[in-house]
MILUMTI-958596 format. One record per residue: residue in one letter; y, z, x of N, C-alpha, C in turn. Coordinates in steps of 0.2 Angstrom, whole numbers, plus 5000, padded with zeros to 4 digits. Layout:
! residues N
aYZXYZXYZX;...
//
This chain:
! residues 570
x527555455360528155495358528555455354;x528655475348529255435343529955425347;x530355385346531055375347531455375342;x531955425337532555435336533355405339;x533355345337533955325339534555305336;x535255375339535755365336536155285334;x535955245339536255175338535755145343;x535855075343535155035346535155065354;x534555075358534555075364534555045367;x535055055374534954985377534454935381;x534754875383534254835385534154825395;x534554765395534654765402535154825405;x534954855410535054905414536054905415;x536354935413536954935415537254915409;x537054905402537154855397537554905389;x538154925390538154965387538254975380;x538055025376537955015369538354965363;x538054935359538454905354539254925351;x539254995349539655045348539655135351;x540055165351539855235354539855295345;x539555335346539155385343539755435343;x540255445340540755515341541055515347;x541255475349541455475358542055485358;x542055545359542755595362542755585368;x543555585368543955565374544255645377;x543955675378543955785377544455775382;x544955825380545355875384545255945382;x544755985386544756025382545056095382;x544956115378545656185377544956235373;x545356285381544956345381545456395384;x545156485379545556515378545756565386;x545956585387546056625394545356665394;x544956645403544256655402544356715410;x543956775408543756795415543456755420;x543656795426543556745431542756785435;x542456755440541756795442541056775441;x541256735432540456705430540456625434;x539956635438539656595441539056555438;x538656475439538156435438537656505437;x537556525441536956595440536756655436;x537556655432537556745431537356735423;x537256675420536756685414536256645413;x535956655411535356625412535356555408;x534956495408534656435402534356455397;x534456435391534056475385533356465388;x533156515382532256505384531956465382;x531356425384531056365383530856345374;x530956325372530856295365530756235364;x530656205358530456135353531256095359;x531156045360531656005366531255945365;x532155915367531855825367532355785371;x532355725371532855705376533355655376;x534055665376534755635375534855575381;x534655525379535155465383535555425381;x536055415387536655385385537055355389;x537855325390538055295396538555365396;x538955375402539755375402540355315403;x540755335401541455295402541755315405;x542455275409542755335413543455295413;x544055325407544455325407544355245402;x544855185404544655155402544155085402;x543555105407543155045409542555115410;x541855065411541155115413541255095420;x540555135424540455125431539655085431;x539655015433539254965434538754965441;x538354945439537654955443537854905450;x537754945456538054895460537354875466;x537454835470536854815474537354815482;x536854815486537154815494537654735495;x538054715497538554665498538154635503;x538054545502537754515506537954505512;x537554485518537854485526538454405524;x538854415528539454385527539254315534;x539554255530539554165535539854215541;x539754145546540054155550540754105550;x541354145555541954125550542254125557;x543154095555543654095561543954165560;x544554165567545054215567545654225567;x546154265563546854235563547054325566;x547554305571547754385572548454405571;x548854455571549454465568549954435569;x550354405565550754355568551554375569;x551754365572552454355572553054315570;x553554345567553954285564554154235568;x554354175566554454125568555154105571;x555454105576555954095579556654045576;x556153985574556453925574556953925566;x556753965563557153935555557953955554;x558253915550559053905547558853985544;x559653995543559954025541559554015534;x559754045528559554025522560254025519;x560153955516560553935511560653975502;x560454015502560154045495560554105494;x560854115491561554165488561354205482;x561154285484560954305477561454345475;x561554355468562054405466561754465460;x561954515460561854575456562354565451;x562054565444562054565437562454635434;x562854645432563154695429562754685423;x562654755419562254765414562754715408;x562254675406562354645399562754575399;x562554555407562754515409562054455408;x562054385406561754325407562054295412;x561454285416561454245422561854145420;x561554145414561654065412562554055411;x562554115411563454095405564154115413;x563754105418564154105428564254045428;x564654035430564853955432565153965438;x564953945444565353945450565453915455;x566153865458566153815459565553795465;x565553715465565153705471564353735472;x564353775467563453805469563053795461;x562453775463561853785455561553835454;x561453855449560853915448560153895450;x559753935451559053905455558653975452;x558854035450558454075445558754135444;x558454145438558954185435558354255432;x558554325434558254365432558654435427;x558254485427558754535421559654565427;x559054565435559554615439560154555444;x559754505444560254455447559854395445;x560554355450560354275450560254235458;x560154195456560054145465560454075462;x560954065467561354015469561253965476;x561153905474561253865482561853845480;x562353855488562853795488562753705485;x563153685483563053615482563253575490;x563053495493563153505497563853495501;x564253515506564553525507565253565505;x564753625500564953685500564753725505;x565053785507564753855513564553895511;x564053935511563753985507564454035505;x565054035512565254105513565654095506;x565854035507566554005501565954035495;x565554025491565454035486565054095484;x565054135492564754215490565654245489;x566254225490566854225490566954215484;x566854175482566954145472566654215467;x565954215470565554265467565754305463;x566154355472566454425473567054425469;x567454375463567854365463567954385453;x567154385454566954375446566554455442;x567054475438567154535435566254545434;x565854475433565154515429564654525434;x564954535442564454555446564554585451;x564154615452564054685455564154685463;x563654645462563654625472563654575474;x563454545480563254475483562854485491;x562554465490562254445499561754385498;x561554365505561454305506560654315506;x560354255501559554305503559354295510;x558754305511558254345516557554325517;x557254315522556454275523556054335522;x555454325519555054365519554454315523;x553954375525553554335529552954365528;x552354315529551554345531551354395537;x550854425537550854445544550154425547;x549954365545549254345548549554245551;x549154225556548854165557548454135562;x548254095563547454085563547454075573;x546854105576546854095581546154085584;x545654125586544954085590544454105583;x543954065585542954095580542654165583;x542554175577542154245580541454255575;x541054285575540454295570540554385568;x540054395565540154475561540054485557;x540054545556540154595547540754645544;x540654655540541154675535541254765538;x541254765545541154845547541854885544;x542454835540543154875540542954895530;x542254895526541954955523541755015522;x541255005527540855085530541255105532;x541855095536542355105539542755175534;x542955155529543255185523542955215518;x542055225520541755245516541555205507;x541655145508541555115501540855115499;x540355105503539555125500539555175496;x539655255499539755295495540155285489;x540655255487541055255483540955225476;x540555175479540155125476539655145471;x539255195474538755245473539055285465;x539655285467540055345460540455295455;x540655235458540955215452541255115457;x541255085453541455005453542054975451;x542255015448543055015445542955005436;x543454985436543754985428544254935427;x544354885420544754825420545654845424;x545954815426546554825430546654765435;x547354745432547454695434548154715441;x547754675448547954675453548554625455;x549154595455549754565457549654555466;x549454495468549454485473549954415476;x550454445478551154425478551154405487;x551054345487550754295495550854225494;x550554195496550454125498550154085494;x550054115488549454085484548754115481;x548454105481547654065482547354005479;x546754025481546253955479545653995475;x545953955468545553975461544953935463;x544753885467544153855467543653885471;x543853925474543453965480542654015476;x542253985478541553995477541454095476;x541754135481541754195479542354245475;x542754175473543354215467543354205459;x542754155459542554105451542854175448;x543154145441543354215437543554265436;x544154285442544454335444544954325442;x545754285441546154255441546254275432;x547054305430547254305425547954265426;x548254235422548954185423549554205427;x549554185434550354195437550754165437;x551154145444551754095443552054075449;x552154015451552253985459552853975459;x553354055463554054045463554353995468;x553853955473554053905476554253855473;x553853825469554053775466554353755458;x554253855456554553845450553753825444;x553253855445552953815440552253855437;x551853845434551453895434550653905437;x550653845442550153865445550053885452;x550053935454550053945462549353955465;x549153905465548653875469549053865476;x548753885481549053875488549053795489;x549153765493549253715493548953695501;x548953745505548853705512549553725515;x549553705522550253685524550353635528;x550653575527550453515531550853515536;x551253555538551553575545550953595550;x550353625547549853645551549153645546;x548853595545548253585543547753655544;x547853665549547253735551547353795548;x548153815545548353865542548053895538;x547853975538547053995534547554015528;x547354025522547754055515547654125515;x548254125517548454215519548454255513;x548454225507548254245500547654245496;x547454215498546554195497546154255502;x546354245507546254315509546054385508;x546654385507547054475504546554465496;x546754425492546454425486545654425486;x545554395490544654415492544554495494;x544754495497544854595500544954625495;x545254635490545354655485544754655479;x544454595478544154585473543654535474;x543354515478542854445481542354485476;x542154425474541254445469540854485474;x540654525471540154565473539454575473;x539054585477538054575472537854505469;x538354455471538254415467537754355475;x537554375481537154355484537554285488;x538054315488538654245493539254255495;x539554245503539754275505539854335507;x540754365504540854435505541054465501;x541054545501541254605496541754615493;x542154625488542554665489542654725488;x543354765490543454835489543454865483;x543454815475543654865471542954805467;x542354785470541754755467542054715463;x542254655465542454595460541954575454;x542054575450541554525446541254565439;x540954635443540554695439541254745435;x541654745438542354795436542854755432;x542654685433543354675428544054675429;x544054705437544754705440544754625439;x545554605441545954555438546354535444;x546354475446547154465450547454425450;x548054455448548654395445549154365452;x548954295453549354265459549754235456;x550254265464551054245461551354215470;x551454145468551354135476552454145476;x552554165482553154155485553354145491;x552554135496552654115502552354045503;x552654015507552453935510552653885514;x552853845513553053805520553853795517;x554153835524554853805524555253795529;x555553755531555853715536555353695544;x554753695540554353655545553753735546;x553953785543553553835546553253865540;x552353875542552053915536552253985538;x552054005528551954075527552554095527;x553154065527553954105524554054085518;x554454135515554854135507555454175509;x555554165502556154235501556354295497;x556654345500556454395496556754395490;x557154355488557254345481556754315475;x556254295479555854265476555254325475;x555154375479554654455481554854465475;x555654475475555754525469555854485460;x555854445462555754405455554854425451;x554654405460553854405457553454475455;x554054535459553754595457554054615449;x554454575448554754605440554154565436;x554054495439553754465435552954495432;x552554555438551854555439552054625433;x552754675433552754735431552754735423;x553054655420553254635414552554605409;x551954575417551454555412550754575412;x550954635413550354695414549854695419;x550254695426549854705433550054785434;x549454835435549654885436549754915442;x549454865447549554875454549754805457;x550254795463550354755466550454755475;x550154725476549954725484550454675488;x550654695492551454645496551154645503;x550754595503550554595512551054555513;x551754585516552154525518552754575520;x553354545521554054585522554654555526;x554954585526555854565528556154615529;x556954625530557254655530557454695523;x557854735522557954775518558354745513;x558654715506558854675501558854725493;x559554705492559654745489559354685480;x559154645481558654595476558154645474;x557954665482557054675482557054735482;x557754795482557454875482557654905472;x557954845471558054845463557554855458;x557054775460556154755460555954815459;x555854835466555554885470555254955461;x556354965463556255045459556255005451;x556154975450556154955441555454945440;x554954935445554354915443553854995441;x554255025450553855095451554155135443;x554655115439554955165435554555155428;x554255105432553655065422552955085425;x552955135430552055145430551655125436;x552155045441551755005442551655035451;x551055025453550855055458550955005464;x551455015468551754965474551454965482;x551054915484550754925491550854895496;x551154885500551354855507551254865512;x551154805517550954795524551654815527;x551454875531552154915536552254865540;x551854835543552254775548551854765554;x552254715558551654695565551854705569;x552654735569553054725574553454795579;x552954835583553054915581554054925583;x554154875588554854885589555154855583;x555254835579555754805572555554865567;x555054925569555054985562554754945558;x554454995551554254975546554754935542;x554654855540555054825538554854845530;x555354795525555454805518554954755513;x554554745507554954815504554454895505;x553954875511553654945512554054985514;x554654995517555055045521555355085511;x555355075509555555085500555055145500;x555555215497554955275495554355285492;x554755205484554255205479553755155481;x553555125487553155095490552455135492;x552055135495551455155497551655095502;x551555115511551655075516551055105520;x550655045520549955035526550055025533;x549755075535549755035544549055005545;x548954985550548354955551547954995556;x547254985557546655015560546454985561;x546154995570545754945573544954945570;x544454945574543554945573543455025577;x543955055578543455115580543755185576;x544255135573544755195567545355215572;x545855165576546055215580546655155576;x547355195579548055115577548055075580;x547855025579547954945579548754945585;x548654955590549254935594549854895590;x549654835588550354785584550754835577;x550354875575550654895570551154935570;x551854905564552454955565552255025564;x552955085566552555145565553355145561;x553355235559553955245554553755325549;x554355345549554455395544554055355537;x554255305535553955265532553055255527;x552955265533552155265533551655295529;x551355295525550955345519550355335522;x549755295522549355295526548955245530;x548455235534547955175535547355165532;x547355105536546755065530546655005540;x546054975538545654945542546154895543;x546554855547546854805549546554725555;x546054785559545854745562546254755570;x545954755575546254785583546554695584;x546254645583546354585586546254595592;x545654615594545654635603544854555604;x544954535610544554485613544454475619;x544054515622543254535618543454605612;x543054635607543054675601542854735608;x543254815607542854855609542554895605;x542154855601541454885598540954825597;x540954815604540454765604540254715603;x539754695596539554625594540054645588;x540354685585540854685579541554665580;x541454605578542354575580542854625577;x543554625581544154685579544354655575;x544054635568544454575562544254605558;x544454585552544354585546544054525542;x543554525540543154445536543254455528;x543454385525543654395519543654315518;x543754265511543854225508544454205513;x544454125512545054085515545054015513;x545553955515545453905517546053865518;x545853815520546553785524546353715524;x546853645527546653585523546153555529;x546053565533545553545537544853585534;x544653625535544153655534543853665525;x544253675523544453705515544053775514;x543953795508543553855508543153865511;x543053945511542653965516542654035519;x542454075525542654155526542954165532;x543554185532543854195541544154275542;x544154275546544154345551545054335553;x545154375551546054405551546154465553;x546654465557547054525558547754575554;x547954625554548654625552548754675548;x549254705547549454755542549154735534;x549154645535549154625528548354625529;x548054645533547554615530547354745527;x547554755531547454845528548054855520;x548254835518548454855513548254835507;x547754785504547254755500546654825502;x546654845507546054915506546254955501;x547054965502547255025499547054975493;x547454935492547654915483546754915480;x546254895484545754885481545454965478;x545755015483545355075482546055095474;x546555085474546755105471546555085465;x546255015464545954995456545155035455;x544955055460544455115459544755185457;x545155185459545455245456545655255448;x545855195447546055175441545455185435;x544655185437543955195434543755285436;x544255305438544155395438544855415437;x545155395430545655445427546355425432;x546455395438547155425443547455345441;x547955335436548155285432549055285435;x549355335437549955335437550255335446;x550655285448550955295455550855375457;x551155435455550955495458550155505458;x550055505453549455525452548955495459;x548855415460548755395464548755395474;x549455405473549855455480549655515480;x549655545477549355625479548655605482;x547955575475547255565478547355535484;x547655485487547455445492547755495498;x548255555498548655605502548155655503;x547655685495547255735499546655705503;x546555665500545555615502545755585510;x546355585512546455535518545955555525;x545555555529545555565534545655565540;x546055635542546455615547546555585554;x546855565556546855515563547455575568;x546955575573547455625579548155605579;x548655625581548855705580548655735572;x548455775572548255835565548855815562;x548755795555549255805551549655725549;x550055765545550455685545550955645551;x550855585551551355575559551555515557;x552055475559552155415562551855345560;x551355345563550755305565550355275561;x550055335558549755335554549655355545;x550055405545550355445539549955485538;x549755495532549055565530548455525534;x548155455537547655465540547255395535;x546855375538546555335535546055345529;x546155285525546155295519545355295515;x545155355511544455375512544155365504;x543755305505543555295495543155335494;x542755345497542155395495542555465493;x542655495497543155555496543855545489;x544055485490544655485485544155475476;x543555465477543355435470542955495467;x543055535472542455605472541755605474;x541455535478540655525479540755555488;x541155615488541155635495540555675496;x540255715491539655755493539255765485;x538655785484538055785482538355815474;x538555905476539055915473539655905468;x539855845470540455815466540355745462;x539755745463539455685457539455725450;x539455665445539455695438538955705436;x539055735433538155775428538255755422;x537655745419537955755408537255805408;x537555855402537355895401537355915393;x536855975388537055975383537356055385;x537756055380538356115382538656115374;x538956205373539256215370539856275372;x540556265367541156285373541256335366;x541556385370541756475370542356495373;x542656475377542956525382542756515390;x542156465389541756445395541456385394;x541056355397540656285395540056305396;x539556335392539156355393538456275391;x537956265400537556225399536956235396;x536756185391535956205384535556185387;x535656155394535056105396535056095404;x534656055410534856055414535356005414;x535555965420535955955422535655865425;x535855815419535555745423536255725428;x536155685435536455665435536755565433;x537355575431537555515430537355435437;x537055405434537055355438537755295439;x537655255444538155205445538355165440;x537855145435538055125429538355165424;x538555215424538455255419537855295414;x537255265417536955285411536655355414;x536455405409536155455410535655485407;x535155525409534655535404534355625405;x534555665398534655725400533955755396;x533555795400532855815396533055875395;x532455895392532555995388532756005385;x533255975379533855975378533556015370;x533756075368533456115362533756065354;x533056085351533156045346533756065341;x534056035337534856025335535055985334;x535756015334536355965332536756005341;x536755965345537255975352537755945354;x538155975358538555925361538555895368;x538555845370538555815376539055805382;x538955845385539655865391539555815398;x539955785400539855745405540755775412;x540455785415540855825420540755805429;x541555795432541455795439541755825441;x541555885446541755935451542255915456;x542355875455542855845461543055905466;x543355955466543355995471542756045474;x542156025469541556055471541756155472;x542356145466542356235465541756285460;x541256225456541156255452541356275447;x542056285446542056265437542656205436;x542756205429543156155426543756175431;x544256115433544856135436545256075434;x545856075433546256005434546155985438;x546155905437546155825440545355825440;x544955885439544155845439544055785431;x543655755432543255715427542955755421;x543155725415542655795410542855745404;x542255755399542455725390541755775386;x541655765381541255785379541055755371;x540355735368540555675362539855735360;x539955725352539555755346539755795341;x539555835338538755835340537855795340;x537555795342537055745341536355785339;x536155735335535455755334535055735338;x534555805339534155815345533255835341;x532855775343532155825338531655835343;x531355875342530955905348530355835351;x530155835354529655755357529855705355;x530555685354530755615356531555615359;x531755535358532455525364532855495359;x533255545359534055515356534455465359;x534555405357534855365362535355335362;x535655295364536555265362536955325362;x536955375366537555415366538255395370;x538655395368539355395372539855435374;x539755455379540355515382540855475386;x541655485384542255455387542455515391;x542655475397542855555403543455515404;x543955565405544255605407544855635411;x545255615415545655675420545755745417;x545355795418545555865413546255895417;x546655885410547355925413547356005410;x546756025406546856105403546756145408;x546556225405546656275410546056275412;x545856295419545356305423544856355416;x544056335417543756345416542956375417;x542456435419542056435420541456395417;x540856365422540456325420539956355421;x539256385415538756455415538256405414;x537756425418537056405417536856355418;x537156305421537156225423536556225431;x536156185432535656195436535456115433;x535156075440534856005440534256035438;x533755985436533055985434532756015439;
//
């Protein structure tokens, strides 16, 4: 058989063409169509001179990469949901709110320094034997500012307690195989706003785009350990594994949005650490510094495994970030009598509870009007009531004793890194925008008794297969040769798209055609908003050979609903 090729073919398996061949990026626009025509009611042309179209798809701004089953995971320790620490001082640290067009530098106020300065406030310590109150007094007194209050701790919500051994059961859990199946993500940088991590850790090589360590002021947030507690696991190194751990790559553990193959990104921005003798505290003035910072240097999602009390620093943050696009995730809390603490209790939040090993709520987890949905947190029950699968969650760590390595955690913090992970998979099927995101993960959730939304749990725990549309057979993509009328009428049958993208469509009648690439997402049968759809060409097709290097860019279709005629698999 000769081969005709529009651009070179590719090589290794998931390797995608040099350039693309006419790659439309389709919305397509179609004239008000009767309603009634079904896949059945016209027939496929008739059998003619035919040859055959290969190509990739795209989806939105990244392709879907070839993925393999996640290695069985080391065996590791365990840290279960922690609770705040009793022992600490008052905080010395005074923030004040910035009247517009006010510079934080040009305050001069007796007895205290500036220690950081942003667009909405600033931070002041007393100098010593000044008193907070006297200089939140001074403040109050100064035409250029708006408000004052005293900051606020923000805390972790894991640390470390017995060994356990196990697997990674809080994926199948949320259906990630299947999801896996339809798509790996797309480039998207994740904001993981904690303790740090450890850039040397064997399954995070090359994940890390530049953040900034508002503990220390500097630009490396490399955790550090915490010498108050040698043992202390890196509650950051953690979450950022869960998120994004290399994947396929034949070591250790998974992550949720396939580290490595996607090109997801995570910008750490440490703000928790040791303070007055205790790990894993910070301040929330430093949360909301780090959320301006993540929303300013193109993090599109940012995950908050942490919280505090409610601060008018951090609900400032909060809505300035959500107003530039930026997708906000946080751990509800571990404390069910203190409520959803901040900055998840925030509307423009997405707030996690946590799930045990048999999908049920996690006893420690706060509940709350609050609440959007769950994600696997881990039961921390000992013995696991699911047998040999510990009620933890396993992920990357390390601490100054042990150093790198894989440990078993518990906690709100450890469920909300589900969500952010599946939300960068979102991010490779079109749903780019905070709404757009909340609504998918609001219809796909599967519910957790009581029916419906409650308390507890929210819409129900959080379903990637379902959210990314690899729920059924049905809602996977096709490419097809197709031309559009009033309908999208199929010239060919119907290949299905693989997990790389690539696809390979036979029969396809000799010509000049076009190439449709389409997901049913509601499995209505026709074109409908929020399915997947693009279409590139047209392309030459010559009877006994394979056009190759085609490129189709997909999609969110926002047009009018559409009939889809003649379409049938091989």
């Amino acid at each position: 058989m000769r081969t005709s090729s529009v651009l070179p073919r590719r090589g290794a398996a998931g390797r995608q063409p040099a350039a693309p061949l006419l790659a439309v990026a389709a919305t397509l626009l179609l004239a008000a169509c009767g309603a009634g025509a079904g896949s059945s009611s016209i027939p496929t042309p008739p059998p003619g001179p035919a040859g055959t179209v290969e190509g990739v798809v795209t989806v939105d701004s990244g392709s879907a990469s070839a993925a393999s089953a996640p290695s069985e995971p080391a065996p590791s320790h365990t840290a279960g949901p922690a609770r705040r620490p009793r022992s600490l001082p008052e905080p010395d640290r005074i923030v004040a709110g910035l009247r517009p067009g006010t510079q934080a530098q040009t305050l001069s106020v007796s007895g205290a320094r500036l220690l950081r300065a942003s667009r909405s406030f600033a931070v002041f310590k007393p100098e010593p034997g000044q008193s907070a109150e006297a200089v939140m007094d001074r403040l109050r007194s100064m035409p250029q500012v708006a408000w004052v209050a005293r900051d606020a701790y923000a805390f972790r919500q894991a640390e470390p307690n017995d060994a356990l051994y196990g697997r990674q059961w809080h994926y199948p859990a949320i259906g990630l195989p299947q999801a896996w199946d339809t798509t790996t993500g797309s480039p998207v940088i994740v904001a993981v706003v904690d303790t740090g991590v450890r850039p040397d850790h064997p399954d995070l090589q090359g994940l890390f785009v530049a953040g900034y360590d508002f503990l220390d002021n500097d630009n490396d947030p490399t955790d550090p350990g915490c010498s108050a507690d040698p043992g202390d696991w890196s509650h950051g190194t953690h979450v950022a594994g869960t998120i994004a751990a290399l994947t396929g790559n034949g070591e250790g553990v998974a992550g949720v949005a396939w580290g490595g193959a996607s090109a997801v990104r995570i910008m750490p921005l440490r703000v928790l650490g040791e303070v007055s003798g205790e790990c894993g505290v910070g301040y929330l003035s430093d949360v909301a510094s780090a959320i301006e910072y993540a929303a300013q240097n193109g993090a599109r999602i940012v995950n908050l495994s942490l919280g505090g009390p409610d601060h008018p620093a951090l609900q400032i943050a909060v809505r300035n970030a959500a107003a530039k696009g930026v997708i906000l995730v946080a751990s509800a809390g571990n404390d069910p009598a203190a409520g959803v603490h901040y900055p998840a209790g925030y509307p423009e939040v997405i707030a996690v509870a946590a799930t045990d090993c048999r999908g049920q709520r996690a006893s420690y987890s706060a509940y709350g009007p609050q609440v959007f949905i769950a994600a696997p947190g881990g039961g921390a029950a000992n013995p696991s009531p699911c047998g040999t699968t510990p009620d933890y969650v396993l992920s990357t760590s390390y601490n100054l004793d042990v150093r790198n390595t894989y440990v078993w955690m518990a906690g709100t913090s450890m469920a909300a890194p589900h969500v952010s992970g599946v939300a960068a998979l979102l991010f490779g099927r079109g749903f780019t925008s905070p709404q757009a995101v909340r609504d998918r993960l609001r219809a796909t959730a599967t519910d957790i008794p009581p029916a419906g939304r409650d308390d507890y749990t929210g819409w129900g725990l959080v379903n990637a297969a379902a959210a990314v549309g690899a729920e059924s057979a049905t809602s996977r993509m096709v490419a097809f040769a197709c031309s559009l009328s009033g309908t999208v009428r199929a010239l060919s049958p119907a290949a299905t798209v693989q997990p790389s993208g690539a696809f390979s469509i036979p029969s396809v009648p000799e010509g000049h055609v076009d190439v449709c690439a389409w997901q049913d997402t509601n499995a209505s049968g026709r074109l409908d908003p929020h399915d997947l759809w693009g279409r590139a060409g047209p392309v030459p097709v010559h009877a006994g050979s394979t056009t190759g290097g085609v490129v189709v860019t997909v999609r969110v279709y926002s047009g009018p609903s559409a009939d889809v005629v003649g379409l049938h698999s091989r």
